[in-house]
C-alpha positions in Angstrom: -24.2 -10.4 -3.4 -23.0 -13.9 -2.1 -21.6 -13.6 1.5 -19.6 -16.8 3.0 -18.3 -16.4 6.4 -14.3 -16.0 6.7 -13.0 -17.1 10.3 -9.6 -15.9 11.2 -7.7 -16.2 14.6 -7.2 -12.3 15.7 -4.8 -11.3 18.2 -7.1 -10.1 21.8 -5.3 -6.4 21.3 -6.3 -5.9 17.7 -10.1 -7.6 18.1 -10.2 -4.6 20.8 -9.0 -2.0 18.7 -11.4 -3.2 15.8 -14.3 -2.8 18.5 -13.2 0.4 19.7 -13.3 1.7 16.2 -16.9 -0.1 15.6 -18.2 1.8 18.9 -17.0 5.6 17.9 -18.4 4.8 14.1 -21.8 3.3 15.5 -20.7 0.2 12.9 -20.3 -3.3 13.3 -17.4 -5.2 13.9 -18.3 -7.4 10.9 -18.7 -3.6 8.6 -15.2 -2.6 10.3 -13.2 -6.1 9.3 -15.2 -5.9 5.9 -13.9 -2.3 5.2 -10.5 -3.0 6.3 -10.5 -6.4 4.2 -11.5 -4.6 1.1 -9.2 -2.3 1.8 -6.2 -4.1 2.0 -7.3 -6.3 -0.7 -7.3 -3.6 -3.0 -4.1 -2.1 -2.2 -2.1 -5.9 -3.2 -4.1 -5.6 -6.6 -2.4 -1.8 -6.6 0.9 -3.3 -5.4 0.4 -6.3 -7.9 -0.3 -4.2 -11.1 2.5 -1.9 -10.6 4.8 -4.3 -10.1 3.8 -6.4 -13.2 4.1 -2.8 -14.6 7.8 -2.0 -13.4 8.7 -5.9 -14.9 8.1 -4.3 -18.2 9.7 -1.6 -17.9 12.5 -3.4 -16.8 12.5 -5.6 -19.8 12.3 -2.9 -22.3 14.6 -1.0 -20.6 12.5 2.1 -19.7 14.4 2.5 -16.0 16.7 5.4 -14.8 20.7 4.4 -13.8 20.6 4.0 -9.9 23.6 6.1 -10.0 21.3 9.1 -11.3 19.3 8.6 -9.0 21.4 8.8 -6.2 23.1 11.9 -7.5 19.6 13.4 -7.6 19.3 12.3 -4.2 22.5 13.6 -2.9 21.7 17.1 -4.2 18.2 17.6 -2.4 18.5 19.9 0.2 21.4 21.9 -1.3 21.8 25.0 -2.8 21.9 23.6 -6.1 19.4 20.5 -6.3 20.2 18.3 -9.9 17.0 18.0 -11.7 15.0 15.1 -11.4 16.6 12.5 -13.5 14.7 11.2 -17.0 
């Protein structure tokens, strides 16, 4: 694999949590920004891919009424909870 180096400005409290973190796992603090990265960038693909997936549901008009859903809602906690709404 390709590595480039990625310089970012990093505020002085989170650089010291980061190197806390490094110290306890025995890592570096390039392995603990590497991790986190890839971490985070995988979650927006997550985020992005369910989002494109909820735009088509909205356009073929596979979504609940909000109003269900509130009712639904409104009932948890109660002696008589609605089931969940379809």
């Amino acid at each position: 694999m390709i590595n480039k180096v990625l310089t970012a400005h990093v505020p002085i409290s989170l650089v010291d949590k980061v190197d806390q973190i490094a110290a306890r796992m025995e890592r570096s603090r390039g392995w603990i920004v590497k991790q986190a990265l890839s971490a985070w960038v995988d979650q927006e693909e997550m985020r992005r891919r369910m989002t494109l997936d909820a735009m088509v549901d909205v356009e073929t008009e596979q979504v609940i009424d909000h109003h269900l859903v509130q009712a639904w809602a409104d009932s948890l906690g109660t002696d008589q909870p609605l089931p969940t709404p379809r």
